[in-house]
DRENDO-1510 file (C-alpha; in Angstrom, 1 decimal, always signed):
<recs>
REC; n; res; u; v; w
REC; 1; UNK; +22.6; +8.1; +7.1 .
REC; 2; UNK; +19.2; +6.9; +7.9 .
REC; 3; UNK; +20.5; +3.1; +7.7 .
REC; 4; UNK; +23.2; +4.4; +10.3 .
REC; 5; UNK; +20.3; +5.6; +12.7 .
REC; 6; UNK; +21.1; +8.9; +12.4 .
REC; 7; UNK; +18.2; +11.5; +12.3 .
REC; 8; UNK; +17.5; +14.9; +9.9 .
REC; 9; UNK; +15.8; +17.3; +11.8 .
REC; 10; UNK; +14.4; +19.1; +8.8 .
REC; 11; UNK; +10.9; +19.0; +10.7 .
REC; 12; UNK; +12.4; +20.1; +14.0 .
REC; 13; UNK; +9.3; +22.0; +15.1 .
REC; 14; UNK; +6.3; +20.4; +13.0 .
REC; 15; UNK; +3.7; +17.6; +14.0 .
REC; 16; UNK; +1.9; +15.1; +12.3 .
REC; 17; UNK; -1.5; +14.3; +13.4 .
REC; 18; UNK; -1.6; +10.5; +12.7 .
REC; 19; UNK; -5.7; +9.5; +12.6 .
REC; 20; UNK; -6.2; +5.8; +12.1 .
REC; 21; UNK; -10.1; +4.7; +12.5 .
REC; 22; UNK; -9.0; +1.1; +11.4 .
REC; 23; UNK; -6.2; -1.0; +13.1 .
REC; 24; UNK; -2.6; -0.7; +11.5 .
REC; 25; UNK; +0.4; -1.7; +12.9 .
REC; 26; UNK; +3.2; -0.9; +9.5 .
REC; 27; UNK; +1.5; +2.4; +8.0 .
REC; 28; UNK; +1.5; +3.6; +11.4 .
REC; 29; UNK; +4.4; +2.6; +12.7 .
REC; 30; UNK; +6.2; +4.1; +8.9 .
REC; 31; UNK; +4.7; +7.3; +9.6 .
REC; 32; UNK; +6.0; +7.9; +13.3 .
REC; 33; UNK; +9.1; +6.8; +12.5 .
REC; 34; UNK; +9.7; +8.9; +9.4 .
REC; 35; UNK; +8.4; +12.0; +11.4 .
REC; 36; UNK; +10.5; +11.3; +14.3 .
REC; 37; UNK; +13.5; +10.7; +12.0 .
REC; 38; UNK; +13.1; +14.3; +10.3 .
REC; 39; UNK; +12.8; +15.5; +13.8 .
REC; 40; UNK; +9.0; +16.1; +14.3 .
REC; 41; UNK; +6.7; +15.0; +16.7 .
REC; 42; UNK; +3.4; +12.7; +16.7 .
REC; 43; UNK; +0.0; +13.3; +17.3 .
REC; 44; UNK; -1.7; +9.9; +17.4 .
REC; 45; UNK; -5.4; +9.7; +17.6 .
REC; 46; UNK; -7.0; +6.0; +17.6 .
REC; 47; UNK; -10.6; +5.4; +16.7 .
REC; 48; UNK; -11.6; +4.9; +20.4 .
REC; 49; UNK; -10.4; +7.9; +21.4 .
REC; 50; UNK; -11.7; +10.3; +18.9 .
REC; 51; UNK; -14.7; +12.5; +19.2 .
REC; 52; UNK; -16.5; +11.2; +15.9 .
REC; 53; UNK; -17.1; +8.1; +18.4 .
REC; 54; UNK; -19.9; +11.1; +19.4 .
REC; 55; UNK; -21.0; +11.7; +16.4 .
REC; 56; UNK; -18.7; +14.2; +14.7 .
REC; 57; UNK; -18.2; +14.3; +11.9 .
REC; 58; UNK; -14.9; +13.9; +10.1 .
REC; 59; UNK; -15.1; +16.7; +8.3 .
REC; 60; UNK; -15.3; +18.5; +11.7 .
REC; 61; UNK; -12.9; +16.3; +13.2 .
REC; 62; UNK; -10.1; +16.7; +11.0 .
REC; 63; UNK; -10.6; +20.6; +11.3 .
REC; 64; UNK; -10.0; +20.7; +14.4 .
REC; 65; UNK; -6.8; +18.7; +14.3 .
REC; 66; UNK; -5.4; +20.5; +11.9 .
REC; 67; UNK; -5.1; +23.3; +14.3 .
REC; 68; UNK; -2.3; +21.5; +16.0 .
REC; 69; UNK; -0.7; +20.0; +12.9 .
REC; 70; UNK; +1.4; +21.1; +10.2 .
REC; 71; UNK; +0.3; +17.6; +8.2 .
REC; 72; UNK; -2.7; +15.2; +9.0 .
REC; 73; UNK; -2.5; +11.6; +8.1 .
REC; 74; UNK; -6.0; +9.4; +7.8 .
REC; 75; UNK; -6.9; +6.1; +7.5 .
REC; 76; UNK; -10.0; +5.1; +7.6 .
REC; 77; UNK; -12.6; +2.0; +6.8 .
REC; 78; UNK; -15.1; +4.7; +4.7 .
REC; 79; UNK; -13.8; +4.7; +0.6 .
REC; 80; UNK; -14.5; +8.4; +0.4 .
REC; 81; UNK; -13.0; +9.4; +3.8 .
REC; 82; UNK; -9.9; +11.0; +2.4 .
REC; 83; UNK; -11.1; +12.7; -0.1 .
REC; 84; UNK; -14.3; +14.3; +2.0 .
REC; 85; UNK; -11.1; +15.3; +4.6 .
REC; 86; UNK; -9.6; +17.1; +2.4 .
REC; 87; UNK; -12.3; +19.0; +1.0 .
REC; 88; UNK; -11.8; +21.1; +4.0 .
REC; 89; UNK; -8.0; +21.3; +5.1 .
REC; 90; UNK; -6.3; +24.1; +4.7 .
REC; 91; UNK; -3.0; +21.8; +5.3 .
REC; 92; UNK; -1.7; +18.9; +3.6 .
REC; 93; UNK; -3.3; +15.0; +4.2 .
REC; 94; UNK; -2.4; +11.8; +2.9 .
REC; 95; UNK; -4.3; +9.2; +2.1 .
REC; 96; UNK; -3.1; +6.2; +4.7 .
REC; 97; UNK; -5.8; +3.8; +3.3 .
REC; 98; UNK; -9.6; +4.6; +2.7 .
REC; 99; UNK; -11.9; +1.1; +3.0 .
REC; 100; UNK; -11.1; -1.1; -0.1 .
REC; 101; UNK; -10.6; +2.0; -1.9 .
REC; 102; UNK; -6.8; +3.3; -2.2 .
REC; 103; UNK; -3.7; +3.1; -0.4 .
REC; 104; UNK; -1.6; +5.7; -2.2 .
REC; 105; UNK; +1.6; +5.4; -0.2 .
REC; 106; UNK; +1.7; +2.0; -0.5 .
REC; 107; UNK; +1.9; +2.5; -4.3 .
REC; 108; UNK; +4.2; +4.9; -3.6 .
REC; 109; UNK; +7.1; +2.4; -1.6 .
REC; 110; UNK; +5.8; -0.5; -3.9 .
REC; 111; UNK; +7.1; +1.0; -7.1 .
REC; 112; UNK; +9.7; +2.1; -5.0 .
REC; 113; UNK; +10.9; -1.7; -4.3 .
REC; 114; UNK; +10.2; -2.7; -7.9 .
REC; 115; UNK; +12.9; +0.0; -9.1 .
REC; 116; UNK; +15.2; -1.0; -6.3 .
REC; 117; UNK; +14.9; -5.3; -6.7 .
REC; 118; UNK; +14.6; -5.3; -10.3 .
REC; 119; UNK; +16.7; -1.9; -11.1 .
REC; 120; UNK; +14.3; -0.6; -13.1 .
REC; 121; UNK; +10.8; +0.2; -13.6 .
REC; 122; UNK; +10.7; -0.5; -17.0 .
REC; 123; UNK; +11.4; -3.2; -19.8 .
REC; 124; UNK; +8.4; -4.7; -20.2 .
REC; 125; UNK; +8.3; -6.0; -16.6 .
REC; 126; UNK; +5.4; -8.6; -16.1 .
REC; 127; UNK; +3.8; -7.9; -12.6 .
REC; 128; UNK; +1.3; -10.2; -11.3 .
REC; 129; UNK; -1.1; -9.4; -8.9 .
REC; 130; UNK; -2.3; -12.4; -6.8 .
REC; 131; UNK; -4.7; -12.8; -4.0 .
REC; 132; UNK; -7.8; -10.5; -2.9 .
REC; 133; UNK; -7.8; -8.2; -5.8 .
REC; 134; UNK; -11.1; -7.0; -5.0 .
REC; 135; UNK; -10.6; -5.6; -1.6 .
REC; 136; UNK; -7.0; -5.2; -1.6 .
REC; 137; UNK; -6.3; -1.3; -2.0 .
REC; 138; UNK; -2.7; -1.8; -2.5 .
REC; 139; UNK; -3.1; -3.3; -5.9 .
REC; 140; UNK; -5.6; -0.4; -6.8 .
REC; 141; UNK; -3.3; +2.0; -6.1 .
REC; 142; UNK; -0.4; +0.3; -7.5 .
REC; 143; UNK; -2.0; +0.0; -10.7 .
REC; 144; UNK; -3.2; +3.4; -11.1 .
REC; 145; UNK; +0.8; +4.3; -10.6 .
REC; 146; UNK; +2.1; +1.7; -12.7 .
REC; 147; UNK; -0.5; +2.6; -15.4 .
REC; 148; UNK; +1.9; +6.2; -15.7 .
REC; 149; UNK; +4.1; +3.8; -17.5 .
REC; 150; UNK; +1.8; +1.7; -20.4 .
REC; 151; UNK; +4.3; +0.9; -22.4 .
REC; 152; UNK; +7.1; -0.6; -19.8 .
REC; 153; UNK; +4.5; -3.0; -17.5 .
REC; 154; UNK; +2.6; -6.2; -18.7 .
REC; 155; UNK; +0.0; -6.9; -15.5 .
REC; 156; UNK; -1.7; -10.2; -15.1 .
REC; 157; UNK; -4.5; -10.6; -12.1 .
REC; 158; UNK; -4.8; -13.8; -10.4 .
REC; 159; UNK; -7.9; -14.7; -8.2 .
REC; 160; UNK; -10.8; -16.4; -7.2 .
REC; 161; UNK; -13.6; -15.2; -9.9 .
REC; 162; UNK; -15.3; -13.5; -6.7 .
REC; 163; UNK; -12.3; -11.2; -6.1 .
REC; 164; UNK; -11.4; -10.4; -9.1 .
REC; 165; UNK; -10.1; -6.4; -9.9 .
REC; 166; UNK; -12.4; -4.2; -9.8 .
REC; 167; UNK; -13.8; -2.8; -13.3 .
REC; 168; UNK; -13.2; +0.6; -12.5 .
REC; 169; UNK; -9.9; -0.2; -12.3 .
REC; 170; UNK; -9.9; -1.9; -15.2 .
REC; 171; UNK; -11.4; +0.8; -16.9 .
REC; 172; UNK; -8.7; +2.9; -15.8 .
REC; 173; UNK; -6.1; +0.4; -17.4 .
REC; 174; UNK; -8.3; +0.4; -20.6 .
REC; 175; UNK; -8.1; +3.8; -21.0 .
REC; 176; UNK; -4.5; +4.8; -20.6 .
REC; 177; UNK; -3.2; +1.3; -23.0 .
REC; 178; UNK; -1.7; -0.6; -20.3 .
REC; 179; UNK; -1.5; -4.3; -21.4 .
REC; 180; UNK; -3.3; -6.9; -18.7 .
REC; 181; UNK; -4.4; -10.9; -18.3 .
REC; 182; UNK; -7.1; -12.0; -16.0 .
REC; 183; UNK; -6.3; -15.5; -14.5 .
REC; 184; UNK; -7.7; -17.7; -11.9 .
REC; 185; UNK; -4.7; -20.1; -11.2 .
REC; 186; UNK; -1.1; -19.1; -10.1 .
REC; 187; UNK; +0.9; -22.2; -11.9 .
REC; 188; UNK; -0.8; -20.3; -15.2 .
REC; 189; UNK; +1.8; -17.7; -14.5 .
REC; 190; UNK; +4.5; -17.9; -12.2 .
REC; 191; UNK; +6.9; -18.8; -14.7 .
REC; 192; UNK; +7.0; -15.4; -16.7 .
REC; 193; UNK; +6.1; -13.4; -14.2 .
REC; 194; UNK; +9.2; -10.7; -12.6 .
REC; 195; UNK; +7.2; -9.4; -9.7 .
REC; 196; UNK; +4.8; -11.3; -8.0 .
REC; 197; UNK; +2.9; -8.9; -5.4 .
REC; 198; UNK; +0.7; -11.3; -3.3 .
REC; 199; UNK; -2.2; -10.0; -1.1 .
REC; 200; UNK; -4.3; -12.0; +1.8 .
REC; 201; UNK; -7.7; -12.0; +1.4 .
REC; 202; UNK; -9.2; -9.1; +3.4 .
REC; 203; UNK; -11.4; -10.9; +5.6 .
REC; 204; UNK; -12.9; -8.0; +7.7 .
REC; 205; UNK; -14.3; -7.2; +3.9 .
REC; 206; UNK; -15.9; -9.9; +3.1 .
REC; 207; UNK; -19.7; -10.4; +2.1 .
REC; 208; UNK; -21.0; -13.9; +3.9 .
REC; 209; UNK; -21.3; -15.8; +0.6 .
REC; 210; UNK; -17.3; -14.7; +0.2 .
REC; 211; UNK; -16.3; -15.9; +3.9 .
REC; 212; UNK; -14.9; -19.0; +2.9 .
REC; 213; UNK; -12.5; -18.0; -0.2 .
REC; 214; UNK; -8.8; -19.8; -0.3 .
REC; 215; UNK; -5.9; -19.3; -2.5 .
REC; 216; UNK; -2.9; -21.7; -3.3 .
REC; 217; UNK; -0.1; -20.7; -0.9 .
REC; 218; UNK; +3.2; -19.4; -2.2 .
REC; 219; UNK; +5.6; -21.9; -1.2 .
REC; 220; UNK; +9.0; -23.0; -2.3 .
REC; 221; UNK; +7.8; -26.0; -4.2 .
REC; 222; UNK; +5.5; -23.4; -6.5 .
REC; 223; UNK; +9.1; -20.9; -6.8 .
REC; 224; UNK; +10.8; -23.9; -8.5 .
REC; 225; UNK; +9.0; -23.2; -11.9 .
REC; 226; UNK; +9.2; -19.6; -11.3 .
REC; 227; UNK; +12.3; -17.2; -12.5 .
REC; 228; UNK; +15.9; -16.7; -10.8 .
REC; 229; UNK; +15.5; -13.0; -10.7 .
REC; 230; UNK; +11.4; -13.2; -9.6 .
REC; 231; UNK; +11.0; -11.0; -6.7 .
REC; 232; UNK; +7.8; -11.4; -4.4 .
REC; 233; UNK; +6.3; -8.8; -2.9 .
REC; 234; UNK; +3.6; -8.2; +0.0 .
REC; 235; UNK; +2.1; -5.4; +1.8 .
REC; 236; UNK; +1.7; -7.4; +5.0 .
REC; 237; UNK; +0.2; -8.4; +7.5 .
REC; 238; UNK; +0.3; -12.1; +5.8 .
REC; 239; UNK; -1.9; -14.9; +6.8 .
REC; 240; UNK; -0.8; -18.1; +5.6 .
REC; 241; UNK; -0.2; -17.3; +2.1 .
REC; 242; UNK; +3.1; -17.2; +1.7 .
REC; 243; UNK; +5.3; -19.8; +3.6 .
REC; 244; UNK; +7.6; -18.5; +6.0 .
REC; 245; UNK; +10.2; -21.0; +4.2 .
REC; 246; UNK; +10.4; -18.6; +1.6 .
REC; 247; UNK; +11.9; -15.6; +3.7 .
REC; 248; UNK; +15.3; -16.5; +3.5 .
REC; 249; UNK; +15.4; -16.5; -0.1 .
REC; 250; UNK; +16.6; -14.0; -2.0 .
REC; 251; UNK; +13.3; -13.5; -4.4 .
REC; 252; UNK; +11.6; -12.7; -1.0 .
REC; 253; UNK; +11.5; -8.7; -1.2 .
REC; 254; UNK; +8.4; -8.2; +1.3 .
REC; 255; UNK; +10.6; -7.2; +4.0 .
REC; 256; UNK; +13.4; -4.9; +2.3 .
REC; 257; UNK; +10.0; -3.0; +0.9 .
REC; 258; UNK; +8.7; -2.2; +4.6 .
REC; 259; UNK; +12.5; -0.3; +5.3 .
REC; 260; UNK; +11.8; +1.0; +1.3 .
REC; 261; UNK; +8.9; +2.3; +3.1 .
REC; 262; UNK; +10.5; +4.2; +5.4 .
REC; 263; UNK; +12.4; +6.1; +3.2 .
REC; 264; UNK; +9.6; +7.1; +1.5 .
REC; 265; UNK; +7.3; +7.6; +3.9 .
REC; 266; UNK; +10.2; +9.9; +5.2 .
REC; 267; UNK; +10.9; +11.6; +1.4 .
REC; 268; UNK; +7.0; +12.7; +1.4 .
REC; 269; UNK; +6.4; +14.3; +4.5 .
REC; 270; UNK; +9.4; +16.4; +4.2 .
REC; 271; UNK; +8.3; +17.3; +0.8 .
REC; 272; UNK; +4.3; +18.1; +1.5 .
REC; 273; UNK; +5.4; +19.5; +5.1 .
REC; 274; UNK; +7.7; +21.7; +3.9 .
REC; 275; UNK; +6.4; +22.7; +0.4 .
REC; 276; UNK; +5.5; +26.3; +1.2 .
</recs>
């Protein structure tokens, strides 16, 4: 129904209060449309127009907003911002990206599109993780999700030695027995890898001694060692590092898991929104 254009007001009457203190175009643009497709309506508040620009807190802020919303969604560039929101709400928030902290959503669709390319979730699927592993949330989040499931995922990081994954995260993987590789070049491990999730380098993130990081592009030369049934994945905006020769091709997923998105973005609110 939803591929047909056709709506389900089961949130005729609700809002969403949609707070983004850092620029998004696709988490944004998800959100509204899922809301609008279940039939409620939008708040949007940008950075520049919110009162924390005067020195409110968010704490404060999200108080307020929350007495105009039946569900408040934050991003923010501040790791902690989510959680110190929703230390106060009295109504559901989610997460739409803290800093280069978590991106829970985003974990949310991305296993989403793993189950839906590769059929399954399990199998002893080897995911690699390439690019900015240090600032990227998405792969923090992701891992935390596919870390549910030790036994069925094999991970291997790829990056430069300066972005590598964090330890925490790491840690986190240590602890519940999921099975990872730490690599610095992509030809290591294209050719056994079944999901290759790539990630720019977050250059808003960087320290000065970082600013000049590269990464091998993804391009089709590079797929021609890599599997048939390989399916790439990004969480977009790219820079350069995947050529755009490689969006016809069927391995190219990144676009599919923006509508996966959609749906899930859509499959949440309706659940938090409506969970009383």
């Amino acid at each position: 129904m939803i591929e047909q254009g056709t709506n389900i007001d089961i949130l005729k009457g609700k809002s969403m209060a949609a707070i983004f203190y850092e620029p998004s175009t696709r988490t944004r643009c998800s959100f509204t449309a899922a809301m609008q497709k279940l039939g409620g309506n939008v708040i949007y508040i940008a950075s520049e127009a919110s009162s924390v620009k005067k020195g409110e807190t968010i704490e404060d802020f999200v108080r307020c907003m929350e007495c105009y919303a039946d569900v408040i969604v934050l991003r923010s560039p501040e790791t902690e911002s989510a959680r110190k929101a929703s230390s106060v709400l009295n109504k559901p928030l989610i997460n739409a990206g803290d800093g280069s902290g978590e991106h829970p959503t985003q974990a949310l669709l991305d296993m989403y599109t793993i189950r839906e390319e590769m059929g399954t979730t399990g199998g002893n699927i080897c995911v690699t993780m390439y690019g900015d592993l240090k600032y990227g949330r998405t792969v923090h989040s992701l891992c935390k999700l596919l870390a549910l499931r030790p036994k069925d995922i094999r991970l291997k990081f790829v990056s430069p030695s300066c972005l590598s994954m964090p330890d925490d995260i790491k840690e986190y993987l240590n602890d519940r027995g999921v099975e990872y590789t730490e690599h610095r070049s992509i030809t290591d491990v294209i050719d056994t890898t079944d999901v290759l999730y790539v990630t720019r380098i977050q250059k808003e993130r960087l320290s000065e001694e970082e600013k000049d990081i590269q990464i091998v592009n993804i391009t089709p030369q590079l797929l021609h060692m890599s599997k048939k049934t390989l399916r790439i994945m990004h969480p977009l905006p790219r820079v350069s590092e995947i050529s755009t020769e490689i969006d016809s091709d069927p391995r190219a997923a990144y676009f599919r898991q923006m509508q996966y998105g959609l749906y899930v973005r859509m499959a949440l609110l309706s659940l938090v929104v409506n969970e009383d």
